[in-house]
C-alpha positions as CSV (number, residue, x, y, z in Angstrom):
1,X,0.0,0.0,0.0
2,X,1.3,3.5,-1.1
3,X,2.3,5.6,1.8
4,X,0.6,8.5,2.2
5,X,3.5,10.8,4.1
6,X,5.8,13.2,2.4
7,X,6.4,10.5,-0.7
8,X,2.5,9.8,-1.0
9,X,0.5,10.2,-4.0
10,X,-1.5,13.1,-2.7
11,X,1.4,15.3,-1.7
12,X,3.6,14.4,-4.8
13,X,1.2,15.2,-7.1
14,X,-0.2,18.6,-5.3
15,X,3.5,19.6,-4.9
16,X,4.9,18.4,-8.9
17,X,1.2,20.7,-10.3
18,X,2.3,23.6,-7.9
19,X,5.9,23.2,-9.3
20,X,5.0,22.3,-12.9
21,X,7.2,25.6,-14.4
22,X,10.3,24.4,-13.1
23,X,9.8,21.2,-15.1
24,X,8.9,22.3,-18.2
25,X,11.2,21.7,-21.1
26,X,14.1,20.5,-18.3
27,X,15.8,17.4,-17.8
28,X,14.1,16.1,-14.6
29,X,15.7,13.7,-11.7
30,X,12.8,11.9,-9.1
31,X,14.4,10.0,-6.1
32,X,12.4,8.0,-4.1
33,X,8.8,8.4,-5.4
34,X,8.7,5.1,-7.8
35,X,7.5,2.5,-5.1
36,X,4.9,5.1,-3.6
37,X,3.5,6.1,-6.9
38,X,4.0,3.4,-9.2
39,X,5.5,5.8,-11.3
40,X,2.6,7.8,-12.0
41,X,3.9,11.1,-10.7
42,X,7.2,11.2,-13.6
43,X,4.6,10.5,-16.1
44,X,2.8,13.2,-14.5
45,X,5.9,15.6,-15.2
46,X,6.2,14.4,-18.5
47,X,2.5,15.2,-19.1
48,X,3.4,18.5,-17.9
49,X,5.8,19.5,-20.3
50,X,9.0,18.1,-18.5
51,X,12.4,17.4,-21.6
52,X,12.5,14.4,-20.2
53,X,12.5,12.8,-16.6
54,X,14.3,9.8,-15.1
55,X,13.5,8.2,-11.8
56,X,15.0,5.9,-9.3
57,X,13.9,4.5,-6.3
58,X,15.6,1.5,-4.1
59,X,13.1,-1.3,-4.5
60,X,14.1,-2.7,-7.4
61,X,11.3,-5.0,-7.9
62,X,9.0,-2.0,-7.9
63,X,10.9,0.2,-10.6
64,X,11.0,-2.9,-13.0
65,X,7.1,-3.3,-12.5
66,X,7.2,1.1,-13.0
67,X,9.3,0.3,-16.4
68,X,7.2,-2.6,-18.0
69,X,3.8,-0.8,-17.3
70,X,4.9,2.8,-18.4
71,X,6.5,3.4,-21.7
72,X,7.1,7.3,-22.5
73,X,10.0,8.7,-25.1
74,X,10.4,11.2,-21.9
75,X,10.5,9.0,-19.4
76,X,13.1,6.1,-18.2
77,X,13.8,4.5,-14.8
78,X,16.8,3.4,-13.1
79,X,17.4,2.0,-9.6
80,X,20.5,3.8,-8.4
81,X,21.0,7.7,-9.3
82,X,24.8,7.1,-8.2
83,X,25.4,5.8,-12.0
84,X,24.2,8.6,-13.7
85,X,26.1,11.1,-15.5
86,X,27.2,14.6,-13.8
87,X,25.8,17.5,-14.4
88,X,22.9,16.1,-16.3
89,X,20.0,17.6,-14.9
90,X,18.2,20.9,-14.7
91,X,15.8,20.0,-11.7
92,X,16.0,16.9,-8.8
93,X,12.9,16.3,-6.9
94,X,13.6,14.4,-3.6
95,X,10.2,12.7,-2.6
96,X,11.4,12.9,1.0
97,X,14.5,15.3,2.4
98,X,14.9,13.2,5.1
99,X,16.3,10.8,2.8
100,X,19.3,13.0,1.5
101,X,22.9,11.4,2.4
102,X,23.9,12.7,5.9
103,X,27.6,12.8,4.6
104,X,29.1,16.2,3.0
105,X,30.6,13.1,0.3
106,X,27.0,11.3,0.0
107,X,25.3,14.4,-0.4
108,X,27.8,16.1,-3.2
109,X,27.8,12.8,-4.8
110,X,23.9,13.5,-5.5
111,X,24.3,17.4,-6.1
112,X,26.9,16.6,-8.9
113,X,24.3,15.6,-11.0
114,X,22.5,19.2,-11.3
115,X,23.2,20.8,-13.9
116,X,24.7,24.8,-12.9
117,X,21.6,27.1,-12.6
118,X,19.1,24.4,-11.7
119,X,17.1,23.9,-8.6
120,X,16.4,20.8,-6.1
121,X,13.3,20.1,-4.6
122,X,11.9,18.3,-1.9
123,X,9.6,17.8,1.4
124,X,10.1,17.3,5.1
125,X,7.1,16.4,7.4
126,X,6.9,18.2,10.6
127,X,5.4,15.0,12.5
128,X,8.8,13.9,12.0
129,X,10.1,13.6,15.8
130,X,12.4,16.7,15.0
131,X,10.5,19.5,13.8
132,X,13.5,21.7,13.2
133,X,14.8,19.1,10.7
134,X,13.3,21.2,7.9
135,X,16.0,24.0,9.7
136,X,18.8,21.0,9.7
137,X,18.5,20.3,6.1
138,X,18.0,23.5,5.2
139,X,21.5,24.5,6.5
140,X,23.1,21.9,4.9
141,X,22.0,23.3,1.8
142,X,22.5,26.4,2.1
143,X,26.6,25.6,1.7
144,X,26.0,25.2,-1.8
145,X,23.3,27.0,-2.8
146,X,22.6,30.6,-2.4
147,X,18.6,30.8,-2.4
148,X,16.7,28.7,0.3
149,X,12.8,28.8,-0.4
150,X,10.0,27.3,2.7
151,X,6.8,26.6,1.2
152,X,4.5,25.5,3.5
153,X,2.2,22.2,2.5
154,X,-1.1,21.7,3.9
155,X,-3.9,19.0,3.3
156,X,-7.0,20.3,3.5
157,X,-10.7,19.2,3.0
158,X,-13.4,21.8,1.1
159,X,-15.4,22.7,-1.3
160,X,-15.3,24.2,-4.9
161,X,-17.8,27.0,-5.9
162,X,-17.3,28.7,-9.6
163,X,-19.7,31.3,-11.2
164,X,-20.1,31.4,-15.1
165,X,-18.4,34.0,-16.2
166,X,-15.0,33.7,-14.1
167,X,-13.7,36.4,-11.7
168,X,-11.6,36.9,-8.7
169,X,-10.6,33.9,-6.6
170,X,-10.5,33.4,-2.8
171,X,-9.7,30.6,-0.6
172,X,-11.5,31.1,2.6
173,X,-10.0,28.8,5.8
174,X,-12.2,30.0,8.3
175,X,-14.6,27.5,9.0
176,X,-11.8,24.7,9.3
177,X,-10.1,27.0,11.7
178,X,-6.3,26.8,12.2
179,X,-4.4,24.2,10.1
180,X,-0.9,23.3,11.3
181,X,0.9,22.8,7.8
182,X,2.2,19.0,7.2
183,X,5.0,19.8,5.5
184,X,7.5,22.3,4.6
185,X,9.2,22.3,0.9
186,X,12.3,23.5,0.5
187,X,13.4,25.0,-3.0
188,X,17.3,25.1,-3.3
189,X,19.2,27.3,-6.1
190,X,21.1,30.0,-7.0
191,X,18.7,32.3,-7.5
192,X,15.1,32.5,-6.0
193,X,12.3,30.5,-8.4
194,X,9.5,32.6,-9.9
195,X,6.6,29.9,-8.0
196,X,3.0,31.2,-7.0
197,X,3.0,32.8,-3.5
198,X,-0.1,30.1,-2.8
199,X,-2.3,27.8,-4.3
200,X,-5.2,26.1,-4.2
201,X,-4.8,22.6,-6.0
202,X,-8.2,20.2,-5.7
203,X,-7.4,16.5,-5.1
204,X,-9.5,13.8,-5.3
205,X,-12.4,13.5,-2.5
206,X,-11.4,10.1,-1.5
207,X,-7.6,11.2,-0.5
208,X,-9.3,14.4,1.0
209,X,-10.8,12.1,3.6
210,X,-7.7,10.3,3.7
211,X,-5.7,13.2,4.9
212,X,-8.8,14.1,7.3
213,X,-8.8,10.8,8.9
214,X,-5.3,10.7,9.4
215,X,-5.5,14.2,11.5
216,X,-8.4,12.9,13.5
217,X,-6.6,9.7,14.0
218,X,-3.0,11.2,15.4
219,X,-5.5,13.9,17.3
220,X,-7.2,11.0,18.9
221,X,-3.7,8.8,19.3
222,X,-2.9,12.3,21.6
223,X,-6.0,11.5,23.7
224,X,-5.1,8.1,24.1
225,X,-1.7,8.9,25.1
226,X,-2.9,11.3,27.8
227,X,-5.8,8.9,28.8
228,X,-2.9,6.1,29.5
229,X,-0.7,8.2,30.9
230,X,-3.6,9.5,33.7
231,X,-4.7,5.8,33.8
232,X,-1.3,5.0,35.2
233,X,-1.3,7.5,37.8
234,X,-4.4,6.6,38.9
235,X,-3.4,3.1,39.2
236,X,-0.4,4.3,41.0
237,X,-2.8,6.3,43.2
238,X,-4.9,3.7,44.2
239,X,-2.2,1.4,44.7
240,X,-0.8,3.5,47.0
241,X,-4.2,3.8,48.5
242,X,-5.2,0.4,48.9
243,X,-1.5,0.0,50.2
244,X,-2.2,2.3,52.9
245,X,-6.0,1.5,54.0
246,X,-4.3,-2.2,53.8
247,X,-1.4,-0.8,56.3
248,X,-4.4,0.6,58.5
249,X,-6.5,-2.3,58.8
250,X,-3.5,-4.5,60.1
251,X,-2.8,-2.2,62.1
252,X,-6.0,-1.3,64.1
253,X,-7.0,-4.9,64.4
254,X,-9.8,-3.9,61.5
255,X,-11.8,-1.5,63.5
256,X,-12.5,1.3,60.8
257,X,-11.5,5.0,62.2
258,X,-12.1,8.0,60.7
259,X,-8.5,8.1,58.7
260,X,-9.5,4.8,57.5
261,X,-12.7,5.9,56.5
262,X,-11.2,8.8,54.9
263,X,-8.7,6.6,53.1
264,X,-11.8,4.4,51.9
265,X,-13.6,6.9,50.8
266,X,-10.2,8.6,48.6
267,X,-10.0,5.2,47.6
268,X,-13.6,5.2,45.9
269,X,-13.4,8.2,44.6
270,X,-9.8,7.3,42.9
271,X,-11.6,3.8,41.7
272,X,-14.6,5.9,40.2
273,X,-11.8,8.2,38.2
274,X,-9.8,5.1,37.1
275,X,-13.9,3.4,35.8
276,X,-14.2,6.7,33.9
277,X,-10.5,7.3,32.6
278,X,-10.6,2.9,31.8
279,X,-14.0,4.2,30.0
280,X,-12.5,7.1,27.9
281,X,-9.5,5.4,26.9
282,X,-12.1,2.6,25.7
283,X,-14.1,4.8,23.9
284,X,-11.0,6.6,22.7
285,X,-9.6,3.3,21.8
286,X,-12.8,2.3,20.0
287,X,-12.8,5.5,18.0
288,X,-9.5,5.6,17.1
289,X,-10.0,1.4,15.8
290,X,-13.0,2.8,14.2
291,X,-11.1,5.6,11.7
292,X,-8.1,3.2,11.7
293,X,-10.7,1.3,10.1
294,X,-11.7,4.1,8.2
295,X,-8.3,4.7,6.6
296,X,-7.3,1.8,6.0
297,X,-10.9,1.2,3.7
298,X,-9.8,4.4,2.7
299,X,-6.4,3.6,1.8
300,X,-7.7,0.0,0.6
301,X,-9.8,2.2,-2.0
302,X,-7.0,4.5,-2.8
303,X,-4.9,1.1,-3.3
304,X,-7.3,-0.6,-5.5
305,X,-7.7,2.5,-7.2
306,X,-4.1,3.5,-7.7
307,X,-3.9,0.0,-9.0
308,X,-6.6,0.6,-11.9
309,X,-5.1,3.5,-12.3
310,X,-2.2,2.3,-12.9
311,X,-3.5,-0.3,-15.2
312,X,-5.3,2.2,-16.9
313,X,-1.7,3.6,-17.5
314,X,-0.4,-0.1,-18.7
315,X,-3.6,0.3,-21.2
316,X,-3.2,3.8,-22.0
317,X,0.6,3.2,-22.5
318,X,0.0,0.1,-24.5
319,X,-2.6,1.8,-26.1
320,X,0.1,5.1,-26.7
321,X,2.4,2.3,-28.0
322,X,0.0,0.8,-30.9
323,X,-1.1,4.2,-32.0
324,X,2.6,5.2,-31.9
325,X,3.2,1.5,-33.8
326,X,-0.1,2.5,-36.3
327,X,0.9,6.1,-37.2
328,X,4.5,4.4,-37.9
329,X,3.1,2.6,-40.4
330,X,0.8,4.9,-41.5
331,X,3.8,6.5,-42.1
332,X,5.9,4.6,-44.0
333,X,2.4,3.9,-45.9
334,X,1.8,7.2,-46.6
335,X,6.6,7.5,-47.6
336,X,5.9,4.8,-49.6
337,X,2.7,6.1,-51.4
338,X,4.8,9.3,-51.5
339,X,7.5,7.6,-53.7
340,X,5.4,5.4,-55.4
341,X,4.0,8.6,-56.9
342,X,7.4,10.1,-57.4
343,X,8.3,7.1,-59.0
344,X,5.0,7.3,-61.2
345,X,5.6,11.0,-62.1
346,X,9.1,10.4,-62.7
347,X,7.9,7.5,-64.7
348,X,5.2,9.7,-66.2
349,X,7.9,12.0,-67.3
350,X,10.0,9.2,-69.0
351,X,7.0,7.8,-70.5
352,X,6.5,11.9,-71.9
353,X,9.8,11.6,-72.9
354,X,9.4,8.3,-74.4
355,X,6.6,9.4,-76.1
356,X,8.1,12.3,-77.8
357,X,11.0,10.2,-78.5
358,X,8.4,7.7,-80.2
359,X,6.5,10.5,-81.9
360,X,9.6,12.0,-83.3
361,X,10.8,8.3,-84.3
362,X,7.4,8.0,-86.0
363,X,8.0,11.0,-87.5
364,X,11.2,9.7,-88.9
365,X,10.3,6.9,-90.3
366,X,7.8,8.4,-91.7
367,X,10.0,10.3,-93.4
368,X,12.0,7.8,-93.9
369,X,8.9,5.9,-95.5
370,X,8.5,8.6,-97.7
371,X,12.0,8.7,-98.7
372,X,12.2,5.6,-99.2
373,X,9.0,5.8,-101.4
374,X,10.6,8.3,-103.2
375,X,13.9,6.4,-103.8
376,X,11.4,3.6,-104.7
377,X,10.1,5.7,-107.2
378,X,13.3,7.5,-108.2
379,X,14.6,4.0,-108.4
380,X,11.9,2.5,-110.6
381,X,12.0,6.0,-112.4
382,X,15.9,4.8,-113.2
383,X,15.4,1.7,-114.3
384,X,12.3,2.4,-116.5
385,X,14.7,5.0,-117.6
386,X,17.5,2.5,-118.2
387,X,15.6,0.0,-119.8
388,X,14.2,2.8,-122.1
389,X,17.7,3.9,-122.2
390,X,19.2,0.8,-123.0
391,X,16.7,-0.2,-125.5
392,X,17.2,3.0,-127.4
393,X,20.9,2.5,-127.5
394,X,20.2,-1.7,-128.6
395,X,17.8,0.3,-131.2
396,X,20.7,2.7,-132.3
397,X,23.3,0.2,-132.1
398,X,21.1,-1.9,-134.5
399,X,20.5,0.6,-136.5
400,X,23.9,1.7,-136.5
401,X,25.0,-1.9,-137.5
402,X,22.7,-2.2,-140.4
403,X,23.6,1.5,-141.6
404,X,27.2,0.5,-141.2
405,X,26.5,-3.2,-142.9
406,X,24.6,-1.0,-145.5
407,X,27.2,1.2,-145.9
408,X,29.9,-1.7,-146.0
409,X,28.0,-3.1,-148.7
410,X,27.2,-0.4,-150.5
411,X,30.8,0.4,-150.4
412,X,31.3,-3.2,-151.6
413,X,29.4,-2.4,-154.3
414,X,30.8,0.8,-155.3
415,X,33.8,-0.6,-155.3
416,X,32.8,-3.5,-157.6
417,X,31.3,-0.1,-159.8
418,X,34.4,1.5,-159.4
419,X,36.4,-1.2,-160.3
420,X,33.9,-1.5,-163.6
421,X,33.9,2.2,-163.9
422,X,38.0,1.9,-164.0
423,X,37.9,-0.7,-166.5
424,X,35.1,1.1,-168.3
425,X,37.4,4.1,-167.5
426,X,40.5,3.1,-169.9
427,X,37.3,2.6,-172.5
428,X,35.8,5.8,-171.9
429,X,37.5,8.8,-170.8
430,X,35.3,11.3,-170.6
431,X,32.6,8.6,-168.9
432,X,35.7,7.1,-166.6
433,X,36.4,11.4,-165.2
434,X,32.3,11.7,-164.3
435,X,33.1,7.7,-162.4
436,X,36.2,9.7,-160.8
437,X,34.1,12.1,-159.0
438,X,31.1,10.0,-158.0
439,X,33.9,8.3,-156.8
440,X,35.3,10.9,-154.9
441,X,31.5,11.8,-153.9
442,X,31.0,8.0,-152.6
443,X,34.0,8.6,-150.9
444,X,33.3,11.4,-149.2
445,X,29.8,10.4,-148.1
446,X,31.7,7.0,-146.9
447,X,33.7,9.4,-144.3
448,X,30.6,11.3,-143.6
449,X,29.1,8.3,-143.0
450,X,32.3,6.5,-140.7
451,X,32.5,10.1,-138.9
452,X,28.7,9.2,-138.0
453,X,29.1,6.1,-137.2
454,X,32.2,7.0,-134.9
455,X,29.6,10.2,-133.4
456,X,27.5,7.5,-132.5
457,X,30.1,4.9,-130.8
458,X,30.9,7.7,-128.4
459,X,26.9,7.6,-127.9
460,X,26.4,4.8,-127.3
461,X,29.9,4.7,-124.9
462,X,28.2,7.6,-123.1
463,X,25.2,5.7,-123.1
464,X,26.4,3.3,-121.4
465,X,28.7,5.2,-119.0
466,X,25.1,6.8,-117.8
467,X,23.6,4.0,-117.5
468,X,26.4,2.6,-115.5
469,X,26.5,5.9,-113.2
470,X,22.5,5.5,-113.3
471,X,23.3,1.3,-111.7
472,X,25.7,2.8,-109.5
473,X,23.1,5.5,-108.2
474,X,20.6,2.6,-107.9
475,X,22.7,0.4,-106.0
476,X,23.5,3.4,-103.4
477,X,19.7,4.0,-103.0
478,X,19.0,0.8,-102.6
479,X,21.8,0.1,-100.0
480,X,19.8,3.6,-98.1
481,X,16.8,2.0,-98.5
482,X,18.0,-1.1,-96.9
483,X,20.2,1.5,-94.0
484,X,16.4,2.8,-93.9
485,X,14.4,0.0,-93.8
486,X,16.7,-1.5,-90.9
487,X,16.2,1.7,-89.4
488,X,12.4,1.4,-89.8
489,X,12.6,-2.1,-88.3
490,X,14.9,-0.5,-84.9
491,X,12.0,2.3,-84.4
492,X,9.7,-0.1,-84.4
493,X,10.9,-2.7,-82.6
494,X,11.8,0.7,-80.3
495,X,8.0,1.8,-80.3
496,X,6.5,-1.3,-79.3
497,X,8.7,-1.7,-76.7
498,X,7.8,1.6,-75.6
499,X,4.3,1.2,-76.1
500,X,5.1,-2.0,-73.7
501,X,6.2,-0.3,-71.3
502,X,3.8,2.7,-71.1
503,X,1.1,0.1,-70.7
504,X,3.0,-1.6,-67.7
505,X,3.4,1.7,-66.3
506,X,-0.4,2.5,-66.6
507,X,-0.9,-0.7,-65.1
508,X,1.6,-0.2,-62.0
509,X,-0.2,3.4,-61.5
510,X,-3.5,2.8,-61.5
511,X,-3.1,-0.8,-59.2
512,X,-1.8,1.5,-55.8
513,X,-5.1,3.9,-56.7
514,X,-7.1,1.3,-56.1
515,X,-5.8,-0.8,-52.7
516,X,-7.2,1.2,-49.2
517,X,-4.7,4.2,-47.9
C-alpha cells in the first residue's frame, strides 16, 4: 500500500502541479517516489511539459514493474542515481529530504548531478520527531546553494464554488479554523524560483478524507496517550491507596476510624476516576480502531484504485504504444505512397519523354517511309529509264550496224562499180572522169558516214557510262533504302517496346489507386 506521508500520492502530485514551471522543457531527476507512486507522478511531469524525466527508487522490484507498465519517449527509470552522469539535470525532486545522504561526500555525490543554474526540490514532514529538521536540512544546503525557499504544505478538505463568467478567486479557511501545515518544501538554487505565492490545488475527494482521517486519527492517538498516561497515575494512586488502607486495617486490628474511613472513601473516589479514565480510553480506543478502520478502507480504496489506475496507464501506455506503432506505419504507408507517386511521375515524365521520342521516331520513319517511297520511285524512275535507255541504245546500235553493214555493202558495191567504172574508164574517158568524182562523192559520203558512225560509238559509250552511273546510283539508293528500312525495323521494334512499357506503367499506376490508404 502507497504511503501517504511526504512520498505519497497526494502530496507528490499537489506539490509536482504547484511546481510544474520548473519542469517544463528540463531534464528532470525523481528519487524515491517510484515505489509510492507506481510511477505515476514522472509520467505526470512528462504530461506536464518536462524534456525528459528519469526516476530511481531502491526497490528494485518496484521500478522494474514502474518500467514494463509505463513506456514514455520522456521518461526512463533506473534504480541507483549514483550511475548517472554529472551535471545532467536541470531540476532533482527528492520525494522525502529526510532521505538525503547525511555525509558532505553522499550528499555532493547527488548534487553533482545538477546541472549549474538548476534547482532541487523536496519535502520534510513536521510530524517527524524533529521538527527543526526542515532548519537542519536546510542548513546543509545552504553551503551550496545561495537561495533557500520554505513553502508551507497543507492537506486540506473543502469545497469548490465557480460562477459562469469567471472572476476573482478566494480561498477562505475559516470554517476549518487553524491548520498546522504538514510539510514544509524546501526550494534550493542559486537564485530565488519565480513559483506562485499560494495555491489552491483540488485532489480527489477520497484522498481528501484520507488526509482528514489521518488528522483525527493522530489527534485522537494524543487523547489516548494522555488517557494512558492518567490511567497510570491513577493506578499508582490507588495502589498506594489500597497499600495504605491495607497498612491501617492490620494495624488497628480492622476496627474502621475515621482516617481509614477517609482513606476508603479517597480510595472510591480514585476507583470511580480510574472506571471513567478505563472508559475514555475505551471509547477513545474504539474511535481511534474505528477511523483506523476508516483509513485503511480508505487507503484499501485508494490502493485498489491507484492499482486501476495504474493499469489504466499499462492500457493507455499500450494503447500510446499501438497508436505510436499505427501512425509508424501509417507513415511509411503514406513514404511509400509518396515515392510510389514520385516514381509514377518520374515514370510519367520518361513515359513523356518516351513518347516524344516515339513521336519524333514516328515522325522519322515516316519520313523515312516517304524517302524511301521516293527512292522507290526515283529508283523505278531509273530503271524504266535505263531499260528505255538501253533499249534505245540496242535500237541505235542496231540501227547503226545495219547502216554501217549497209554502208559496207554499198561500199562493196561501189567498189565492184568503181572497179567496172575503172575498167570502163581506160574505154571511156570522158565517162571514166564523171566515175572519178562520184567516186570521190561516194568517198566522201563513206567518211561522212564512218565520222557518224564514230559520233554515235561515243553515244552509245556515253550511253552506257550513264547508265552505268544511273546502276551505280541505284545500288546506293537501294543500299539507303536497306540502311532505312533496318532503321524502320529498330524504331519499331523501339516503339512497341515503348508502347510496352507505357502500358506496364499505366498498369503499375492505377493498381496503388485502387488498394485502401
Amino acid at each position: 500500500m502507497p504511503p501517504q506521508g511526504p512520498s505519497g500520492q497526494s502530496e507528490l502530485f499537489a506539490r509536482y502541479v504547484y511546481a510544474a514551471p520548473l519542469a517544463q522543457g528540463k531534464r528532470v531527476l525523481e528519487i524515491g517516489a517510484v515505489a509510492s507512486t507506481f510511477g505515476l507522478s514522472a509520467l505526470l511531469l512528462v504530461k506536464r511539459g518536462a524534456a525528459s524525466v528519469v526516476a530511481c527508487d531502491e526497490p528494485a522490484e518496484a521500478v522494474k514493474r514502474a518500467e514494463r507498465a509505463l513506456t514514455s519517449p520522456q521518461l526512463s527509470f533506473a534504480a541507483d542515481y549514483r550511475s548517472l552522469e554529472a551535471a545532467s539535470f536541470d531540476l532533482l525532486l527528492f520525494a522525502d529530504l529526510s532521505r538525503l545522504p547525511p555525509d558532505p561526500d553522499g550528499l555532493e555525490t547527488v548534487l553533482r548531478l545538477l546541472d549549474r543554474g538548476g534547482y532541487l526540490l523536496g519535502a520534510v514532514a513536521l510530524s517527524s520527531p524533529s521538527l527543526s529538521q526542515h532548519e537542519e536540512i536546510s542548513s546543509r544546503l545552504s553551503k551550496y546553494f545561495s537561495s533557500i525557499q520554505q513553502v508551507r504544505f497543507t492537506l486540506a478538505s473543502g469545497a469548490s464554488l465557480e460562477a459562469d463568467g469567471g472572476g476573482d478567486h478566494r480561498f477562505d479557511s475559516s470554517l476549518a479554523g487553524p491548520v498546522d501545515p504538514a510539510q514544509v518544501l524546501l526550494l534550493a538554487g542559486e537564485r530565488p524560483a519565480r513559483l506562485p505565492s499560494a495555491a489552491w490545488i483540488q485532489l480527489p475527494p477520497e484522498v481528501a478524507g484520507v488526509a482528514g482521517g489521518q488528522d483525527r486519527i493522530r489527534a485522537l492517538e494524543a487523547e489516548v496517550h494522555e488517557a494512558r498516561v492518567e490511567l497510570v497515575d491513577r493506578q499508582a494512586e490507588a495502589h498506594e491507596l489500597s497499600r495504605q488502607l491495607a497498612k491501617l486495617h492490620k494495624g488497628k486490628g480492622g476496627t474502621k476510624s475515621g482516617s481509614s474511613r477517609e482513606l476508603a472513601a479517597a480510595l472510591e473516589v480514585a476507583h470511580e476516576q480510574l472506571k471513567r479514565a478505563a472508559g475514555e480510553l475505551r471509547r477513545a480506543l474504539d474511535e481511534s480502531s474505528r477511523l483506523r478502520q476508516q483509513l485503511s478502507d480508505a487507503e484499501a480504496r485508494i490502493e485498489q484504485e491507484s492499482s486501476q489506475r495504474a493499469g489504466l496507464a499499462v492500457r493507455v501506455a499500450e494503447a500510446r504504444s499501438e497508436r505510436s506503432a499505427r501512425e509508424a506505419q501509417l507513415s511509411e504507408a503514406k513514404a511509400e505512397v509518396e515515392s510510389t507517386v514520385n516514381e509514377l511521375a518520374q515514370r510519367d515524365v520518361r513515359l513523356a519523354e518516351l513518347t516524344t521520342r516515339a513521336e519524333t521516331a514516328e515522325a522519322a520513319l515516316e519520313k523515312s517511309v516517304r524517302r524511301l517511297a521516293v527512292a522507290e520511285a526515283e529508283q523505278q524512275r531509273l530503271t524504266e529509264d535505263r531499260k528505255q535507255l538501253a533499249s534505245a541504245v540496242e535500237s541505235q546500235v542496231a540501227r547503226l550496224e545495219r547502216e554501217r553493214d549497209e554502208a559496207v555493202q554499198a561500199l562493196t558495191v561501189e567498189r565492184e562499180r568503181t572497179k567496172r567504172l575503172v575498167e570502163a574508164l581506160e574505154r571511156e574517158t570522158a565517162r571514166a572522169t564523171a566515175q572519178e568524182s562520184a567516186r570521190a562523192a561516194a568517198e566522201a559520203s563513206l567518211a561522212g558516214e564512218r565520222a557518224r558512225l564514230h559520233s554515235l560509238e561515243l553515244s552509245a559509250n556515253a550511253a552506257r557510262e550513264e547508265a552505268s552511273s544511273f546502276e551505280r546510283q541505284v545500288q546506293g539508293l537501294m543500299r539507303e533504302i536497306a540502311s532505312v528500312s533496318e532503321e524502320k525495323a529498330e524504331l519499331e521494334r523501339k516503339l512497341s517496346s515503348e508502347k510496352l512499357e507505357r502500358a506496364r506503367l499505366e498498369r503499375a499506376r492505377s493498381s496503388p489507386q485502387g488498394e485502401p490508404g
